[in-house]
C-alpha positions, 0 to 999 in steps of 0.5 A: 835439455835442449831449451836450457843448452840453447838459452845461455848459447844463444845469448853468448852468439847474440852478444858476439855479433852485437860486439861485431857491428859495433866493430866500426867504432874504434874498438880493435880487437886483441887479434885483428893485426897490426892494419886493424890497430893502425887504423883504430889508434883510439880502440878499445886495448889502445891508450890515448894519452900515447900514440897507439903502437901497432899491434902486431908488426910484420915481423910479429904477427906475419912471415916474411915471403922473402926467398928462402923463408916458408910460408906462415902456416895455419892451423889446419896446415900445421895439424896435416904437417903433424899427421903425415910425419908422426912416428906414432901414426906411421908406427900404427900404419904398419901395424896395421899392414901386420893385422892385413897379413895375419888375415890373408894368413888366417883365410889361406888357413882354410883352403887344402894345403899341397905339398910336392917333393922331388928326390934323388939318391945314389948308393955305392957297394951293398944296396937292395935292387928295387927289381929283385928286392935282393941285395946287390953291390952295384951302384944305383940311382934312385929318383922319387916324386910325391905330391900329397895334399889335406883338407880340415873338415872340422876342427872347433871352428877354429879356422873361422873363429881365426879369420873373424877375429882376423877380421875384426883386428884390422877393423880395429885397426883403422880406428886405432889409426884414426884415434892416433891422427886425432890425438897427434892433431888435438896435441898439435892444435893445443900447441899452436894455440899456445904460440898464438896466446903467447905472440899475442901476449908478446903484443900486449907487453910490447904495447904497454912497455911503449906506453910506459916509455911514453909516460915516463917520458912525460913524467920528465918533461913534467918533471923539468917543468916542475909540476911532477916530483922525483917520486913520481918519476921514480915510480914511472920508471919502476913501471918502465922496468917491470914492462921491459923485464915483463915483455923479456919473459913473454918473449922467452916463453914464446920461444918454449911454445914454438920448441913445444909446437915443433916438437908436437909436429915432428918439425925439422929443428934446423928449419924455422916455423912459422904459424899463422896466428890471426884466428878466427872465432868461431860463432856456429849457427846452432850447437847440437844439444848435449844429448846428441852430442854424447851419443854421437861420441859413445857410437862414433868416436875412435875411442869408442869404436876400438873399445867395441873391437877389442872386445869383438876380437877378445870374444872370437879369441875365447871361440877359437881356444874353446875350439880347440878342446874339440876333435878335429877331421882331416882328409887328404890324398897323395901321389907318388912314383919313382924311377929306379936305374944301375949306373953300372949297366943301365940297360938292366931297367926300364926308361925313365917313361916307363918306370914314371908310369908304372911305378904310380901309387896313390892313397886317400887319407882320413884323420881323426885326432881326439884330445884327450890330454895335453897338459891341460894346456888347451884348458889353462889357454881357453880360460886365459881367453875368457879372462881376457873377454872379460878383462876388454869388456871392463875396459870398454866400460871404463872407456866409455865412463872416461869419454863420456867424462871428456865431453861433459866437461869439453861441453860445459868448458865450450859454454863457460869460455864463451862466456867469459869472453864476453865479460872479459871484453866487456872487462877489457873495455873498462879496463882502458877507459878507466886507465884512459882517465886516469891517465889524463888526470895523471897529467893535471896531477889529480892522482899520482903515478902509483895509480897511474901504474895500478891502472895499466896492469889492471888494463893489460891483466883484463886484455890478457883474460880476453885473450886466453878466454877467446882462445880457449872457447875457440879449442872447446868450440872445435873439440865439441865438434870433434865429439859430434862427429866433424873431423879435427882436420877440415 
């Protein structure tokens, strides 16, 4: 497995840093920026029959650091900015606190429970005299304390069970925590590679409506001179027009992918975001085989871990409702006392001290409760809970068969996409010295301007394949990784 994964990798590596030293000659990359275009006019997605626009001006592919603007934000930057301020993560983080709570509950559950009471009381007209025990009709006071407390021996191992099954809920917790970050960041990601697809693509319209323009200016030069036809330069201008009506829509669907990327981040609408869109590809030194990969996943991976939780905590649930068709002991012990004095001639009792003293009473108390029946409630409530067992097994199956799903295709969509970048740039690069031909024999009038046309959108199609195979592998590249056990955010 190893030796059949490692084949195809190496030789899409070697192919990208083959592709990296020829980077001296005027090839510039679809991303580099508009220094890299500026520099190399006559690269690889650049025309020579016209001069070369930039390929990203200031206001395209950078943020302007004038006072009051932000500052362009990377990908990493736009992941933590999405984290921090989800509802979803927040929500889950308060969750959790609730899963603490229910812990501290269920531990406290253990330990005896005291309780204390203090009471007075006052009668007027026919009352008993606690003295006596006869009745009198003389008002009296009363004051009464009482401090009690009891202690479960045994009850099902319910009080555990409670408390391991408490447990195990904040654990999942933590994973159900992490899985909402990583879903926010993988959203995220997903959006900001959409902006940059379609900054760039803004890029290439904007270079090919200016080579068009160019061309339909020749056309009517040639045109005055009378070596081209009305025709030609009729067509010219049909290709001028679906550049411009071509650049409008690029422009407009990046305007829908920065809404998308605000709303993934939870971005404030009145603010402008910026992203950084120069993108590095990402070439790792060795890609851990497939094998290795899976597994790390199926153990490690969020998903994973929250399903194994569910049915940990399912499980104990189940013990605590069998639990409770058990008999259960409690103990406990009180003390009591009480002060006892006639409003109408205090005199006639003792002083508070003394009646604190000799009015004590204890008592040590044992329990037994035996169910015996109840409606059948503690029978309906255990099966419930084995159906539930049951219910998070099979859904953890199905987690596991679904993410095992997830990164075969991440994994075999990594190897194809890198592929495909390199047959597309070598595609991108006959692509423009086909239309580098055509162009000048356009200009000595061998072909007609309907070639010319047809030769410009197959460069600016095979610049756009580029492009969209590059960013994808990138996403796969980084998704892979994710699987393997790195996190989204680095």
């Amino acid at each position: 497995m190893k030796r059949t994964v490692l084949i195809p990798l190496l030789s899409i590596f070697w192919t990208l840093g083959l592709m990296s030293l020829l980077a001296a000659a005027p090839v510039p990359s679809d991303m580099q920026g508009a220094a890299a275009a500026q520099a190399a006019p006559g690269g690889a997605d650049s025309v020579k029959s016209v001069p070369a626009a930039p390929a990203a001006s200031a206001a395209d592919n950078a943020v302007s650091t004038a006072e009051g603007e932000p500052a362009p934000m990377t990908l990493e930057e736009c992941m933590r900015y999405a984290v921090e301020h989800s509802p979803a993560v927040r929500r889950q983080a308060y969750t959790n606190r609730n899963y603490r709570q229910n812990y501290i509950e269920s531990v406290a559950a253990l330990v005896p429970s005291v309780s204390g009471t203090v009471g007075a009381s006052t009668s007027f007209g026919r009352s008993v005299d606690p003295e006596t025990n006869t009745y009198t009709d003389v008002s009296n006071f009363d004051n009464s304390y009482s401090l009690s407390g009891q202690l479960p021996l045994f009850a099902g191992l319910t009080g555990i069970n409670t408390v391991r099954a408490a447990r195990v809920m904040r654990l999942q917790g933590v994973e159900e925590l992490q899985l909402a970050r990583d879903e926010i960041a993988l959203k995220t990601m997903q959006a900001y590679f959409d902006v940059v697809y379609y900054t760039e693509s803004v890029r290439l319209a904007r270079e090919q409506l200016k080579t068009s323009t160019a061309e339909l200016e020749k056309s009517r030069k040639l045109f005055e001179l009378g070596l081209k036809s009305a025709a030609d330069v009729a067509e010219v201008e049909s290709q001028q027009a679906s550049d411009d009506y071509l650049l409008t829509q690029q422009e407009n669907n990046l305007a829908l992918a920065e809404i998308a990327l605000g709303e993934a981040m939870n971005y404030p609408a009145d603010r402008p975001l910026r992203v950084d869109t120069a993108v590095a590809i990402e070439t790792p030194a060795g890609v851990a085989p497939f094998d290795e990969v899976l597994g790390n996943a199926l153990e490690n991976n969020p998903k994973a871990v929250a399903a194994q939780y569910d049915v940990r905590h399912s499980k104990l649930q189940f013990s605590v409702a069998k639990g409770n068709l058990y008999p259960s002991l409690y103990v406990g012990g009180g003390y009591s006392t009480n002060f006892f004095m006639s409003l109408d001639n205090r005199s006639l009792y003792a002083s508070f001290p003394s009646q604190f003293r000799d009015n004590r009473g204890f008592y040590v108390s044992a329990q037994l409760n035996i169910p015996i029946f109840g409606g059948l409630s503690r029978r309906t409530a255990r099966n419930r809970a084995r159906n539930n067992w049951r219910i998070a097994q099979q859904t953890r199956t199905e987690t596991l068969r679904t993410l095992q799903s997830e990164v075969a295709q991440a994994y075999q969509q990594m190897l194809g996409y890198g592929k495909e970048f390199v047959q597309a740039s070598k595609k991108s690069d006959a692509a423009r010295l086909a239309y580098e031909a055509v162009a000048g024999k356009y200009e000595r009038g061998m072909v007609s301007a309907l070639d010319l046309q047809t030769a410009a959108d197959k460069l600016l199609q095979a610049r756009s394949e580029r492009l969209r195979a590059r960013l994808q592998y990138i996403i796969k590249v980084r998704l892979v990784a994710y699987y393997n056990g790195e996190p989204l955010i680095r």
